[in-house]
N, C-alpha and C positions, 0 to 999 in steps of 0.2 A: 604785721608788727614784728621787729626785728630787737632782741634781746643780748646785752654783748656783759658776759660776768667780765669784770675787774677787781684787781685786787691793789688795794691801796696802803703804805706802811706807814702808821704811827707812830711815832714816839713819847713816849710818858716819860715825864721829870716827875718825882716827887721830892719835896723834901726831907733830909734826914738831918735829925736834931742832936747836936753833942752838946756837948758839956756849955761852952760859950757862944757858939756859931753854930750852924747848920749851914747844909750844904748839897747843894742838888746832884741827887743820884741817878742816874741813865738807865734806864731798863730796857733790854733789846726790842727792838719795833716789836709792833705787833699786827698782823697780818689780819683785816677787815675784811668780808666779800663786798662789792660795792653791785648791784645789777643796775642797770639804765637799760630803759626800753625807747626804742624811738618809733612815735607813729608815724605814715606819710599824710601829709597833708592833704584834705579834702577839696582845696583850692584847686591842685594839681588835677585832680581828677576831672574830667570833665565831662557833663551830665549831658544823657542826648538830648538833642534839640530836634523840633519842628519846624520844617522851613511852610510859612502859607503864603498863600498869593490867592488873594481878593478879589475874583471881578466884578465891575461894578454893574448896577441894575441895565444901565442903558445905553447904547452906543454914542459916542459925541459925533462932532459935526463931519469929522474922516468915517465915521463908520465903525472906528474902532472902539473896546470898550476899556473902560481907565482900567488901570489895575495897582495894585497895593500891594508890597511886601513886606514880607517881617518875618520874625522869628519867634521861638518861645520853646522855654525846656518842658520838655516830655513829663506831662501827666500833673502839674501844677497848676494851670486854670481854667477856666471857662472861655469860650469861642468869645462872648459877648465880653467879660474882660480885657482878653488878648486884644478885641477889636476897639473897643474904648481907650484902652491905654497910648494905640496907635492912631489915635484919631478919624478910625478908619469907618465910614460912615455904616448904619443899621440900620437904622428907622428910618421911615419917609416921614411927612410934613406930620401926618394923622400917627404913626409909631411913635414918635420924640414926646407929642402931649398923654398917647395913651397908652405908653409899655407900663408895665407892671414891675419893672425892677429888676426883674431879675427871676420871679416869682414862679414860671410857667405858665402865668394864667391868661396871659391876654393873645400870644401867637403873632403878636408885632417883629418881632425878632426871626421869623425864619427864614433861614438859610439853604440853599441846594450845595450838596457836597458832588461835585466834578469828580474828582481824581482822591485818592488817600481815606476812603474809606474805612477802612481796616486799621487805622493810624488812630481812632475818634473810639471813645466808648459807647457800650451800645446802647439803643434808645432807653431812655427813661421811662417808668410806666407816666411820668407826664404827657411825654411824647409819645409814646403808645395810644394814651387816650385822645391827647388831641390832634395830632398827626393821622387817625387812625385812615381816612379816608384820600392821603394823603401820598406820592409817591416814596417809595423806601430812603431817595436820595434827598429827603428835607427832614432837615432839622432845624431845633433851638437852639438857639447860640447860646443861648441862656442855660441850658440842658448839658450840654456837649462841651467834653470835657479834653482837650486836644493831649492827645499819645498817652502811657500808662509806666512813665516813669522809665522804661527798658527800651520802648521802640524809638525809631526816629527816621525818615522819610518826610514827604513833602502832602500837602493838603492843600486842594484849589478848591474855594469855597467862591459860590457865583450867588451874589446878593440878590436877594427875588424883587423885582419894580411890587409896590404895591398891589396895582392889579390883577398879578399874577395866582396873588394869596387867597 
């Protein structure tokens, strides 16, 4: 924040009254401190962002497997938000009718993190308990909270087929 003093000069007229008339008197400026502070804009500034790339459960008919990108600023939502808002699919047939919301409780939502580990917060005692027998690199989307407001780098999350869970 940058502060600039200024000094601004007044003039006062008062009136002075005589006998028939009055008649306005001039009084030497007089000298105001004025301060204006100007913020910078928080527009300007620009928040880190998370680059993700999504692969999907299963290879299509080349072999290859789909994949999904997008973005999201550092430490503002959940895995399973970011992927919702992107229409980027979670659930399989049996997940869509029985996730829990959001909840932690059902385990429809897990995800294996590829690449950006260290980019994601760390397990939830949700995911502790129910992850527990689980490899280190699955999580809740539900849980998982992408970057922490200061980092920024890239997250490859590989959507697990059903049967894999």
């Amino acid at each position: 924040m940058a502060a600039t003093n200024l000094s601004a000069s007044i003039t006062f007229r008062a009136p002075e009254f005589t006998k028939n008339h009055h008649k306005a008197v001039i009084y030497p400026p007089k000298r105001i401190p004025i301060s204006i502070c100007c913020a910078t804009s928080s527009a300007t500034t620009k928040k880190p962002e998370i680059e993700l790339e999504f692969i999907g459960p299963k290879p299509d008919e080349n072999g290859k497997y789909p994949m999904d990108k997008t973005k999201a600023v550092s430490g503002e939502k959940l895995l399973r938000n970011i992927m919702s808002e992107n229409n980027i699919k979670l659930y399989a047939a049996y997940g869509k009718v029985m996730n829990c919301g959001g909840g932690g409780s059902c385990g429809t939502c897990i995800v294996e993190i590829i690449d950006g580990k260290d980019l994601l917060n760390e397990r939830t005692n949700t995911e502790l308990r129910y992850l527990k027998k689980k490899p280190e690199s699955w999580r809740l989307a539900c849980q998982t909270i992408v970057g922490n407001k200061e980092n920024s780098g890239k997250v490859v999350v590989q959507r697990l087929p059903q049967w894999k869970k």
